[in-house]
N, C-alpha and C positions, 0 to 999 in steps of 0.2 A: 743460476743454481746457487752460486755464491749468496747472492739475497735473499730467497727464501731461506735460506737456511739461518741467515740474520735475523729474520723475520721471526722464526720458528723458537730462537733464541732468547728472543725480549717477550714471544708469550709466557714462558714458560715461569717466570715468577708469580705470572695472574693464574695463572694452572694451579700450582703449588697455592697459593692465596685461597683461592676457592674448593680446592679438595680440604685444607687444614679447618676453616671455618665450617665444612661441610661435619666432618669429622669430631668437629666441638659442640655441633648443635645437636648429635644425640649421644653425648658426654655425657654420665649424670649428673653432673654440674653445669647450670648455664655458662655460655660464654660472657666471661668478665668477672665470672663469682668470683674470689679468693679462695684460689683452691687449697682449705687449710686441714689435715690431719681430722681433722671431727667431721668438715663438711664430708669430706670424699669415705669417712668410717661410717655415717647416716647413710649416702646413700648407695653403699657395698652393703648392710645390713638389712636396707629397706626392699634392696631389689628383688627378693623372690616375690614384695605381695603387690600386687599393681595399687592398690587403695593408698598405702603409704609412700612406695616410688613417687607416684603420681603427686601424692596430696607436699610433703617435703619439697618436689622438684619444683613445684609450681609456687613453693613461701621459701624459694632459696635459700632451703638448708636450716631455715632457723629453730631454734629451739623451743620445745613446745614446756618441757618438764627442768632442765640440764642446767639453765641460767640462775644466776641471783634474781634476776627479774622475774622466774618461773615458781616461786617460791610458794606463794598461794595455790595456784594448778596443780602444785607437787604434793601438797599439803592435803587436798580436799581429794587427789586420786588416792592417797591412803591409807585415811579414813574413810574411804567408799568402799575401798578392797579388805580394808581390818573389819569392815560390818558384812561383809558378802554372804556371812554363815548367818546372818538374822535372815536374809533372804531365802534360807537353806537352797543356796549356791555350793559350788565345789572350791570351795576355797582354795586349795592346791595350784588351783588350773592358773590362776591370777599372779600366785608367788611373792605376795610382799613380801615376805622374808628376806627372798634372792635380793630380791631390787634393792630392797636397804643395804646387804650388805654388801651387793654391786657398789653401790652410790661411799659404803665406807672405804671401800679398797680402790678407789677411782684413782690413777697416780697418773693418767694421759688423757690427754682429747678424744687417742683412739677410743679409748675403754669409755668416755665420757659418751663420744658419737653412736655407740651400739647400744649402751645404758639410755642413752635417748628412744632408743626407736624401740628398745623392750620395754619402754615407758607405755608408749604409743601402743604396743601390739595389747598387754594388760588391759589397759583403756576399751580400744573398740572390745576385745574379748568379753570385760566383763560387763557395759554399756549395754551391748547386744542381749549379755543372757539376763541381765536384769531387767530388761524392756521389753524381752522378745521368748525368752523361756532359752535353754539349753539343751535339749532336748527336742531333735526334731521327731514330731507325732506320728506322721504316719511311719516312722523306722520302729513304732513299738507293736503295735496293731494294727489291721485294715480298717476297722471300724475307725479311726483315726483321722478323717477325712478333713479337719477342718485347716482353713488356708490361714497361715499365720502371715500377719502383716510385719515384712523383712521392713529392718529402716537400709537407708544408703549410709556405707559403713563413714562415706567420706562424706558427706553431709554432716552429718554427725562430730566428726572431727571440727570443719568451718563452724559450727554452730558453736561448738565449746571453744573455740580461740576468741569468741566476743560476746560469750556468755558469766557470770558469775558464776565461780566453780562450783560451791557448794549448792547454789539453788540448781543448777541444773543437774547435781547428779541425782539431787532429791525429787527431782522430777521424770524421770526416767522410771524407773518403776508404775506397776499400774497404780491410777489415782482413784479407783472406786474407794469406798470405804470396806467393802468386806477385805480386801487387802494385807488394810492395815489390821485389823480384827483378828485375823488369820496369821496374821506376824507375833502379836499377844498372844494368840494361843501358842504358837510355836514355843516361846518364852515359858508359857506356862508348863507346858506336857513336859518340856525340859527338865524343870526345876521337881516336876512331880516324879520325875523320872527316876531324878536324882538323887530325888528322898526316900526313893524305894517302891515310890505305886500307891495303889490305891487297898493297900491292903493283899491276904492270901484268897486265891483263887476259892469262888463259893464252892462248896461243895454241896447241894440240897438238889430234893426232890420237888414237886410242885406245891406250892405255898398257894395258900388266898386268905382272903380277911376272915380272923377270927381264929388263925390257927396260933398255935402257941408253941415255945420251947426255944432251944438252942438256933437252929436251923433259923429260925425269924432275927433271933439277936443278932448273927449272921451277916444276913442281911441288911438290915437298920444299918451293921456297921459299914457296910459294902456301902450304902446309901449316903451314909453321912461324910465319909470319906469322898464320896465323888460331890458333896455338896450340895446334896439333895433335903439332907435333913439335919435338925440339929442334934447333937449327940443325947443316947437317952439309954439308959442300963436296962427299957423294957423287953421281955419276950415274946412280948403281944403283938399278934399283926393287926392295930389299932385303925382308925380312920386315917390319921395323918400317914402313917406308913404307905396304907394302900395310894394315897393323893403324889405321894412321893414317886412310889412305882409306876403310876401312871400321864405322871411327867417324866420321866426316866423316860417311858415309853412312847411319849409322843417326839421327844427329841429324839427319839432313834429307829422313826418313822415303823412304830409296832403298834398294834392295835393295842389301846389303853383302856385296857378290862381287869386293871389291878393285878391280875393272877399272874403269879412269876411260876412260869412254864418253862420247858429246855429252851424255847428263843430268847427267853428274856436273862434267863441266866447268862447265855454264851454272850449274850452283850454285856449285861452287869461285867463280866472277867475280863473285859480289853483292856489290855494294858495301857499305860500311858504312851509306851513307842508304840502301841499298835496306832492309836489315836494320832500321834505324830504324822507319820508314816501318811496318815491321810492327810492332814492339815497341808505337808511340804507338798504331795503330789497337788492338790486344790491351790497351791499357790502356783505353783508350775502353769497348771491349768490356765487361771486367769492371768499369765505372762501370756499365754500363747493368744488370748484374746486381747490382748492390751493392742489397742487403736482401731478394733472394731466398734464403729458405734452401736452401742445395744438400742438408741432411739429412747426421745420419750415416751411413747408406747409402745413397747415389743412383748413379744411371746416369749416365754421361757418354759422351756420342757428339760426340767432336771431328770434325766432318765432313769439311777438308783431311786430318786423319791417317789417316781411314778406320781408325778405332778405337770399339768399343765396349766399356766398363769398367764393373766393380762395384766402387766406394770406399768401405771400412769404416770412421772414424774418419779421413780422410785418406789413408787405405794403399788400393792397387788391389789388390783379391784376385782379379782376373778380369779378363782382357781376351781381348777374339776380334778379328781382321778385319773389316772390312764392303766392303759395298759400298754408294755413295749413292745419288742422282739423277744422272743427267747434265747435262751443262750444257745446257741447254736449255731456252727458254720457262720453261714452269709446270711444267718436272719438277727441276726443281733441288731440293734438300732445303729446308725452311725453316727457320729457328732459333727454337726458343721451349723452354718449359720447362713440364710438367705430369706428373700422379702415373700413377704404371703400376700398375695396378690388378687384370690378370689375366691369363691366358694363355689361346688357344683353341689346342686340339691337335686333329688334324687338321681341318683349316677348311677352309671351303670359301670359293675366290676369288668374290668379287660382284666383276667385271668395273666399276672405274669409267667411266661411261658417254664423260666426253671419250676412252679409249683404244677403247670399244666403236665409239663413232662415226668415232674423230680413224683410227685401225687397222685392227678389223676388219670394219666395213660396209663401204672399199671391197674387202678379199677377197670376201666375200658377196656382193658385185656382180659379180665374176668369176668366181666357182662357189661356188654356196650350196652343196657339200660340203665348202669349204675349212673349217678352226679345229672337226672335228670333236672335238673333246677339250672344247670348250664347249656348255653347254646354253642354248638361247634360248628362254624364256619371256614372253606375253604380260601385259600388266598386270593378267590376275589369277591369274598365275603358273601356266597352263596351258603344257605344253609346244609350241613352236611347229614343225611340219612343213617343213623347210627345203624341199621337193621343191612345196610350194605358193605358198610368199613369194616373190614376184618383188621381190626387193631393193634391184633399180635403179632403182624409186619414191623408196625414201627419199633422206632428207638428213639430214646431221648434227642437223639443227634439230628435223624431222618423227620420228627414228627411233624405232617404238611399241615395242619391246623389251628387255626386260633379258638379262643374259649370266651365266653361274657356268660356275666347276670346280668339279665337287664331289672332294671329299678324295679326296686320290690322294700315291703317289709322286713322280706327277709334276706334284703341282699349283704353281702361280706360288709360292704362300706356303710351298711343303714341306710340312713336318707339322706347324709351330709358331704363331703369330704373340704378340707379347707389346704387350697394349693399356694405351694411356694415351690412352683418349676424346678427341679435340680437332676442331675444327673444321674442321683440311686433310685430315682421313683419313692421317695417318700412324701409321706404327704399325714396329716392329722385327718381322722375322720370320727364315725358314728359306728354302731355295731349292733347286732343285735344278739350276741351274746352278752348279756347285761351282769350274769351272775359270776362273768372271771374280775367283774370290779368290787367282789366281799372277798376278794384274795389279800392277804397282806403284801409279800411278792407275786407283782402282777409282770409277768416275763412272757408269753402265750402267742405274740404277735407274728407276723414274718416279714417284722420292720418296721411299717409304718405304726402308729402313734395310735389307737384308740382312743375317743373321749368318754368318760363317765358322764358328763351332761355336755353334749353338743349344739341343741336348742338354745341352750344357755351364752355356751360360747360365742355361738353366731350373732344372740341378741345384740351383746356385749361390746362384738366387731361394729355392728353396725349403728350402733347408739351416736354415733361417730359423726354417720351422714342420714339418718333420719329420725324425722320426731314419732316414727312409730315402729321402731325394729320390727318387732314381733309381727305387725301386719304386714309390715316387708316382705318378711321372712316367710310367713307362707303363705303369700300371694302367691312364691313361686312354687314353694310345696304342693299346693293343693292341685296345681295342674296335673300333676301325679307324671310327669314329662323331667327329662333331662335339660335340666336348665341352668346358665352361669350365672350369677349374683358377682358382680365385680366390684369389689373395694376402692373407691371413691383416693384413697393412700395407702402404699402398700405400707406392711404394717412389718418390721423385723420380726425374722423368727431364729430363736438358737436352743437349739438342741445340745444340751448340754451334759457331762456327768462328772457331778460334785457329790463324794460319799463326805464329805467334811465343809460343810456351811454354814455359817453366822447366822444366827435367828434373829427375826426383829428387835427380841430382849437382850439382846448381846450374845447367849451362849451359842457354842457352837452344837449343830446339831448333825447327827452324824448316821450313814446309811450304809447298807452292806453292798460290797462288793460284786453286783450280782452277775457282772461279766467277768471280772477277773482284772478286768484292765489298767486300776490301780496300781493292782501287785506287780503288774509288768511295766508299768513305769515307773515305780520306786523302783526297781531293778536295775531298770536301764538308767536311772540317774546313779543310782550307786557305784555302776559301773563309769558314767562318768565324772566322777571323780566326788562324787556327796559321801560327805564321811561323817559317821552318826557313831560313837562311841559304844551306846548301847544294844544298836542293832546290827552289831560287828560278829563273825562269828559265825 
């Protein structure tokens, strides 16, 4: 008994040895660090965010911003954060202010070790939303569907402890050129903001070439102020006036027929912050795509333009008309970006069911003869006997059937449709409503993308992989059959909506709001934390 109990005695220092060491290895401090007043103030401050805990525990504590050695790092994070409002960023949210005067009232290590890690939090915080946008999308609208590519907040961190400070924060932001474009104009609407505008709100009725008086001087001046024309005391609405007004109107995607009508007035009167207001959200926009590759060949459907484009290297070799969604509910178009992958020529429409139910079940209920251009098949796709279904049973919830047009001249999708598989069933097609493409806002759709020339588009696609598109192309047509045509490379597609966009001549060109979705995200920026002097109030 005596012995064990001697035994038991001389473990008991390796006991104590191995719990203490246990006990230091999840220490915030490595064992062996110096455990001095700053280390252990970094990482009591770091511990609520695992990115920085982690990222400090693992470079033993040392300083990233706090050193005489940190000086340059210190230097280029606060001319990144003093420019954050060229970005129309929320400059608040970053706080140079604080930090400076943190850094001037510093009297201890402890106060140095937390001014380190608020160093650190400003960094990834503004890093992120200059790379990545601030504003997550789908928190403004549903139509908002596109996937923003997050970085790794601690990647990020390693890359800038062995990067050049100032180049890399310069690189962070998106590098397209409309970008920067879109930065100038910021600068610009500012400045003209600030001088007052573009002049007093027109007040006229509808003008065209050749009229004369007050009402046209007016205007000339509304023209020449926004830089349209060069200043001129005439009251004539002369040749050049009209050329003016219908450049006015092509950059602000209106039919250019000279004639200043109520739509062209209500544009003529946007204020400089109205113009603003779109430029910051269009910068937002392309943060939230910054690291998707657009490809050097992709589709781009700006949805406000009611434009569908094929871009070669930069250059648009192809553009048609469209028409969207309308503003409505779930028919609005959604924005997202994914590969286009094939074409079906003549398709036949599968009827999606909220229009089969939401549409035409209640015709069905007032004469199962009505929407005879469609076929009604049971779930196992037997044709169903309209002269036997009493249709007044169902309900949207209950309804047992499915709906098609098979390929036709006259089917919903025309002869074409061009797929990029995704999740909301959208897809670009052909129509045979041809006359909703002399609309100026073309909104009409229940989603998917109509083409003004889709024969064209397909040629286009396929110039690609064959030396004779066009005979490609209806070799499969002409079977008068539903048939795939697969794309040889899928080709990006991004759906996109930009009311405020750099034209090839430099100016920005600018579109109406036709969902609204703009306005709800300059709101939801303002609320977090984008402060605009002028749009205060």
């Amino acid at each position: 008994m005596t012995a064990r109990l001697h035994r038991h005695a001389a473990l008991c220092p390796r006991i104590i040895l191995v719990v203490l060491l246990g006990l230091l290895s999840i220490m915030p401090l490595r064992a062996g660090a110096e455990i001095s007043p700053f280390r252990q103030s970094v990482a009591e401050a770091a511990g609520d965010d695992p990115v920085l805990a982690g990222f400090y525990r693992d470079h033993d504590y040392a300083p990233v911003w706090t050193s005489a050695a940190d000086a340059a790092r210190r230097a280029a994070l606060f001319i990144a954060l003093d420019h954050a409002g060229d970005h129309g960023l929320p400059v608040s949210k970053y706080g140079a202010d604080q930090l400076r005067e943190a850094f001037a009232r510093m009297t201890s290590e402890r106060q140095r070790g937390r001014l380190e890690v608020a160093l650190s939090r400003a960094f990834l915080a503004y890093a992120h939303d200059v790379q990545t946008g601030f504003i997550k999308p789908a928190s403004v609208d549903p139509g908002l569907v596109r996937a923003v590519p997050e970085r790794d907040l601690r990647a990020m961190l390693e890359q800038f402890l062995s990067a050049e400070p100032h180049g890399f924060f310069r690189a962070l932001p998106p590098q397209v050129p409309q970008y920067a474009q879109l930065m100038k104009a910021r600068l610009d609407l500012e400045r003209a903001a600030a001088a007052g505008g573009w002049g007093p709100a027109l007040r006229i009725g509808k003008l065209e070439p050749g009229a004369e008086g007050a009402q046209v001087a007016a205007l000339r001046d509304k023209l020449v102020a926004l830089g349209y024309l060069r200043a001129s005391a005439s009251q004539t609405y002369d040749g050049a006036l009209q050329k003016a007004v219908q450049r006015f109107q092509l950059d602000n995607g209106m039919e250019a027929d000279g004639v200043v009508g109520e739509g062209t007035v209500e544009e003529l009167n946007r204020t400089p912050v109205e113009r603003l207001k779109s430029v910051l959200v269009a910068m937002e926009r392309l943060r939230w795509m910054n690291g998707i590759p657009l490809g050097q060949r992709h589709i781009w459907v700006n949805l406000p333009d009611f434009t569908a484009k094929i871009v070669d290297d930069g250059k648009v070799t192809f553009e048609t008309v469209t028409v969207v969604g309308m503003n409505q509910g779930d028919r609005r178009s959604p924005e997202f970006s994914d590969q286009m992958e094939f074409m079906v020529i003549n398709p036949t429409w599968n009827v999606p069911r909220s229009i089969a139910t939401k549409e035409y079940l209640p015709m069905l209920q007032k004469d199962p003869n009505s929407v005879r251009h469609l076929r009604i098949t049971d779930r196992r796709g037997r044709p169903v006997d309209r002269e036997t279904v009493d249709f007044t049973q169902f309900t949207p919830g209950n309804f047992p059937f499915a709906m098609s047009q098979p390929p036709s001249g006259d089917n919903a999708l025309g002869l074409v449709k061009f797929m990029f598989p995704n999740p909301y069933n959208i897809y670009l097609h052909d129509t045979p409503s041809k006359s909703l493409f002399k609309r100026e806002v073309r909104a009409f759709s229940h989603g998917c993308i109509r083409l003004g020339s889709p024969f064209d588009f397909a040629y286009t696609l396929l110039a690609r992989q064959s030396d004779d598109p066009v005979g490609l192309f209806k070799s499969y047509l002409q079977t008068g059959r539903e048939s795939t045509l697969p794309l040889d490379r899928p080709v990006p597609v991004h759906l996109v909506y930009f009311t405020a966009w750099p034209s090839a001549k430099g100016r920005i060109d600018y579109r109406r709001d036709v969902y609204g979705r703009d306005g709800r995200i300059f709101e939801a920026m303002r609320e977090a934390g984008l402060e605009l002097a002028e749009v205060q109030g």
